[in-house]
C-alpha positions in Angstrom: -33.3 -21.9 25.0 -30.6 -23.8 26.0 -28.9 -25.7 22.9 -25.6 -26.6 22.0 -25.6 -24.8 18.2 -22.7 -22.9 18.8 -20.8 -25.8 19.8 -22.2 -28.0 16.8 -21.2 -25.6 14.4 -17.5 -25.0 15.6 -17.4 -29.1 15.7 -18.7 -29.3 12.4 -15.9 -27.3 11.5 -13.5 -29.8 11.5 -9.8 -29.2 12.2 -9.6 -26.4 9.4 -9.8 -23.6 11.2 -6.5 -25.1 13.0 -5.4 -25.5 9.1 -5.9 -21.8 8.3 -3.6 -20.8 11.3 -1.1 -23.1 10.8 -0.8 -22.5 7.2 1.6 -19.2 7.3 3.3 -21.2 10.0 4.9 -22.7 6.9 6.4 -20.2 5.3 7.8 -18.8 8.8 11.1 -20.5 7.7 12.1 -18.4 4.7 12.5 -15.4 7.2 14.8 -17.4 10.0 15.9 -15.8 13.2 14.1 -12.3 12.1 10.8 -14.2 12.2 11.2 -16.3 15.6 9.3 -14.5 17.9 6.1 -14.4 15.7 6.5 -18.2 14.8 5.6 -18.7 18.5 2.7 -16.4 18.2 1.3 -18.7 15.6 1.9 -21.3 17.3 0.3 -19.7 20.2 -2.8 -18.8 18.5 -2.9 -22.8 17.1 -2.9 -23.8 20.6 -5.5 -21.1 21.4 -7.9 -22.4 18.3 -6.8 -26.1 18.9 -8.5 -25.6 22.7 -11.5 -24.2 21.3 -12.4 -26.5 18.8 -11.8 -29.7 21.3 -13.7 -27.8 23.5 -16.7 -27.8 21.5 -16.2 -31.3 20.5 -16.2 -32.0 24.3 -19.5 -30.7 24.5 -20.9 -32.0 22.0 -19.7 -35.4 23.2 -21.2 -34.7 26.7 -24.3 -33.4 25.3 -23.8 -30.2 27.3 -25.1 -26.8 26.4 -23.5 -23.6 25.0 -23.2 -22.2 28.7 -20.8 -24.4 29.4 -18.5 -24.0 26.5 -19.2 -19.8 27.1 -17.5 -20.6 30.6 -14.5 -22.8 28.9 -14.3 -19.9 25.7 -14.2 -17.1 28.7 -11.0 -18.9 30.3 -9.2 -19.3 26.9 -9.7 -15.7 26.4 -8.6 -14.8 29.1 -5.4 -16.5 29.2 -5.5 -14.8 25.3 -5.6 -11.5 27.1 -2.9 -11.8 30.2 -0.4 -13.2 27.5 -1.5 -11.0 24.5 2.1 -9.4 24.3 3.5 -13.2 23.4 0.4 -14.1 21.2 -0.6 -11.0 19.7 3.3 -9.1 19.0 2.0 -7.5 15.6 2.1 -4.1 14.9 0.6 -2.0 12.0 3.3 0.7 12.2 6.9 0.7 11.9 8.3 1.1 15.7 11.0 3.5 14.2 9.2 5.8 12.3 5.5 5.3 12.3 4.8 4.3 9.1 2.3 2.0 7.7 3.8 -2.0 7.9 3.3 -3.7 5.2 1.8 -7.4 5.3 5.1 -9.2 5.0 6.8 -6.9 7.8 3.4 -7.2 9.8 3.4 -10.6 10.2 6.5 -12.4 9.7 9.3 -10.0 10.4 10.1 -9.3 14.8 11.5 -5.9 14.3 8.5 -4.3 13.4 10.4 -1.7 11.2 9.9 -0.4 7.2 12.5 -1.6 5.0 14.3 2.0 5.5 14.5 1.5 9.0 15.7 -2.3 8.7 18.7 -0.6 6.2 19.4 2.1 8.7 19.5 -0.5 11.6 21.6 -2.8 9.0 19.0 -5.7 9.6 18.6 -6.4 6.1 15.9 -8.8 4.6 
């Protein structure tokens, strides 16, 4: 059965999946330069979503099936996976002492460090 539901269904999506991951994107600014590196990571990801979702919407158009937006998905991820340490550069434990991040620190803050470790390294924030 060769259809093109998968494809219909992301379309029919509309950009908001591309909303979602752009939304924290927003609030990158309160952190400044401590939250540069994993601004570009959404960014990144946008990118990554933004490909998908016109991809879909390109096979739609075409009237292709699934396969081919498998083949296009496959190459995204891919290039998801060689440059995972630029898109994905989240951690759920402090790099100084191991503990548990919380969600601020996880996903807006580039040091990867606990507030104790941040006061010891005289980061601040």
């Amino acid at each position: 059965m060769n259809t093109n539901a998968v494809s219909l269904w992301i379309t029919g999506l509309g950009i908001w999946p591309l909303i979602v991951v752009l939304l924290p994107n927003l609030m990158f600014r309160r952190f400044g330069q401590g939250a540069g590196e994993k601004r570009k990571a959404s960014l990144y990801q946008a990118i990554a979503i933004f490909l998908i979702t016109t991809l879909a919407a390109l096979i739609v158009e075409l009237e292709l099936t699934d396969i081919y937006f498998y083949a296009g998905l496959a190459v995204i991820l891919l290039a998801l996976v060689i440059f995972r340490r630029r898109i994905f550069p989240y951690r759920l434990k402090c790099a100084g002492c191991e503990r548990m991040l919380d969600i601020k620190t996880l996903y807006f803050i580039d040091s990867n460090l606990c507030a104790d470790c941040r006061v010891k390294n005289n980061e601040g924030m």
